[in-house]
N, C-alpha and C positions, 0 to 999 in steps of 0.2 A: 504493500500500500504506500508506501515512501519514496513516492516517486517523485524527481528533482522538477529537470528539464524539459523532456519530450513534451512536446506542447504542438496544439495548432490556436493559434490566438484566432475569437472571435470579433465580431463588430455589433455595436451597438451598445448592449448593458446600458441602457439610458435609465434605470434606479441606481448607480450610482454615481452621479450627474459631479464635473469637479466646480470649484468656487473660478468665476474667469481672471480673479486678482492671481489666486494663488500658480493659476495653470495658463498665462498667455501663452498665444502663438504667436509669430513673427507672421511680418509682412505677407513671405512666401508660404506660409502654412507649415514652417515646420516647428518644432519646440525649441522654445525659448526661457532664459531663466528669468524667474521671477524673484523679488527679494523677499517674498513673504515665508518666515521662517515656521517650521510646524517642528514640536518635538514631542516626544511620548515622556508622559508627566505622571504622578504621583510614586509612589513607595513602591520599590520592588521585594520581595521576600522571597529567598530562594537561597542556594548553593553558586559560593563565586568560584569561577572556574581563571586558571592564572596559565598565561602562553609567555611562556619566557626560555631563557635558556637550558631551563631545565627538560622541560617538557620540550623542549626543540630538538636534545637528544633523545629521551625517551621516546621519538615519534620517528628521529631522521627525519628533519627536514629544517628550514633555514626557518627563523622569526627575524626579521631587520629589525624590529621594534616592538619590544614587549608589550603589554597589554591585559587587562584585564577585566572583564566582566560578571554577573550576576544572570544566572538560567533561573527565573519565575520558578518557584513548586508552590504559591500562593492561591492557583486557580484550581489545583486537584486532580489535575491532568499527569497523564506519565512525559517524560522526557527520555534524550537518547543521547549522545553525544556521540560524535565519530571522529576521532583526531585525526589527521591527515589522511580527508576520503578519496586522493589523487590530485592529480595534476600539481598545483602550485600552490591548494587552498590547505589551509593551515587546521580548520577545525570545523565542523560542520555541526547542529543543534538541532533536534526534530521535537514536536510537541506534539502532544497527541492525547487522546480523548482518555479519561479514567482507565486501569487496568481491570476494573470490574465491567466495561464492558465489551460489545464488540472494537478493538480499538481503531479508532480511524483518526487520519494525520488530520492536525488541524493547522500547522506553518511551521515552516524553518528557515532556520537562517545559517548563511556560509560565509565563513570568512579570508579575504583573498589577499595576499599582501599587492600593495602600491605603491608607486615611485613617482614624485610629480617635484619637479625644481621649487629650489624655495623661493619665496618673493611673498609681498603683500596676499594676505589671506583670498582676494579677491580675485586675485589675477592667477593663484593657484587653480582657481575653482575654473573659472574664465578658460583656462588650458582643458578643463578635464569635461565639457564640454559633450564631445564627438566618441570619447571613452564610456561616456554614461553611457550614452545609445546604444553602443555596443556592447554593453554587459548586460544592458537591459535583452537583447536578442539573444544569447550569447545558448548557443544548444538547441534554437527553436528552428524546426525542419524547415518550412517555408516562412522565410523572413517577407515575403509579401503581402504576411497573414500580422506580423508581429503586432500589434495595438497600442503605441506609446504612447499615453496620454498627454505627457507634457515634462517639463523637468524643471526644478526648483530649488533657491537655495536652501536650507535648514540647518539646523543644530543637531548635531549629537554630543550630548552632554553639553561640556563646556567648548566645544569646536567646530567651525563655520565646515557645511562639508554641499554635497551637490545629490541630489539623489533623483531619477528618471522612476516614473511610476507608471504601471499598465496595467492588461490583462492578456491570461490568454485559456485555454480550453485545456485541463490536464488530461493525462493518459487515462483512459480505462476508465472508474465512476468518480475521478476525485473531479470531475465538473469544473466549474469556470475558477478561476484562480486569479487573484491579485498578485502581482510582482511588485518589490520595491525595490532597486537598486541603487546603493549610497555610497559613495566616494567622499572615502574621510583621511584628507593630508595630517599627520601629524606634524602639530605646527612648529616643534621643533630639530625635526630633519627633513631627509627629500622624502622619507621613506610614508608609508599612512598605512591602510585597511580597504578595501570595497566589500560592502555587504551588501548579498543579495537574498531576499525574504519573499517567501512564498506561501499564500496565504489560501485556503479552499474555505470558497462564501457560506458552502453546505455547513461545512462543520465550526464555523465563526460564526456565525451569522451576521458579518458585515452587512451593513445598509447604505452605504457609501465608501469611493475610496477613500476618505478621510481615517476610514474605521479600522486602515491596518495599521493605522497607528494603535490601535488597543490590544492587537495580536498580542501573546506572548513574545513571537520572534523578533516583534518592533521593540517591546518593554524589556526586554535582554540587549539588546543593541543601545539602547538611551545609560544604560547602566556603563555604557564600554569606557574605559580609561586607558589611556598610553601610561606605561611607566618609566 
């Protein structure tokens, strides 16, 4: 049931309609950043999970920048964790429905390391642009299907980052699915994070895209600290 990527993005989903401050387009219709910042807010209560150099050898694999966050076990739901699930990505987080029942995934979120030149907060972001879009695609079979809604600046935690937001249609019955993909420079090297969170409406019950910000996999990602 933990299925990431495979995707065919649909069209339409007009119940969850975006705010037009938070999500402009440019002139030519394509996405454009907006400054209006969104972050996931209140108490997290969970297990902090710590990616440093310890667990860099433990895993075999690189960390350029430590890090560390808080996995929600506040909502009642099981969790999963998979440390280095391939490629380049550092750690991977699954949430999912209580173990008393049938369990089905409700979001995850993946964490990928990233390299962006240092300079003014703004103009890091400004770079990272053409990168959102493409992580936002990034595994989905036909990209002429992909659905970017828009892309925006935001906060996680205390750090100006860029994050591209859509949907697309997951494999088999996980149904339509939210993506949020976040690009976060850690503002004191080149080095940062891109997270990408994956959110199914059925087992959420989001009512808009605003509402994966309440996900679990968003409220562990607002926890995230550079060390």
């Amino acid at each position: 049931m933990f299925r990431f990527f495979t995707a065919v993005v649909v069209s339409g989903f007009l119940a969850m309609p975006f705010s037009s401050s938070a999500f402009a387009q440019s002139a030519d219709g394509s996405p454009s950043v907006s400054a209006t910042a969104l972050s996931a807010e209140g108490v997290v209560v969970g297990r902090r999970v710590v990616v440093d150099d310890k667990f860099a050898q433990e895993h075999n694999i690189a960390v350029a920048v430590p890090f560390a966050f808080t996995v929600p076990t506040d909502g009642g739901g099981a969790t999963a964790d998979v440390p280095a699930p391939g490629g380049d990505a550092i750690i991977k987080v699954y949430f999912a429905t209580s173990a008393d029942e049938d369990r089905q995934l409700k979001s995850s979120i993946i964490l990928v390391p990233l390299t962006v030149p240092m300079g003014p907060a703004d103009d890091r972001l400004a770079q990272l642009q053409e990168l959102a879009k493409q992580v936002f695609t990034v595994s989905i079979p036909d990209l002429d299907k992909a659905d970017l809604a828009g892309m925006r600046k935001t906060m996680v935690g205390p750090y100006p980052a860029l994050e591209a937001v859509g949907k697309y249609l997951g494999a088999g019955e996980d149904g339509l699915v939210i993506r949020r993909a976040v690009l976060i420079p850690d503002p004191k090297s080149n080095n940062g994070l891109i997270a990408v969170i994956d959110a199914l409406v059925k087992t959420t019950g989001m009512q808009g895209y605003e509402d994966i910000m309440k996900v679990d996999a968003s409220r562990a990602l607002g926890t995230l600290r550079f060390q």
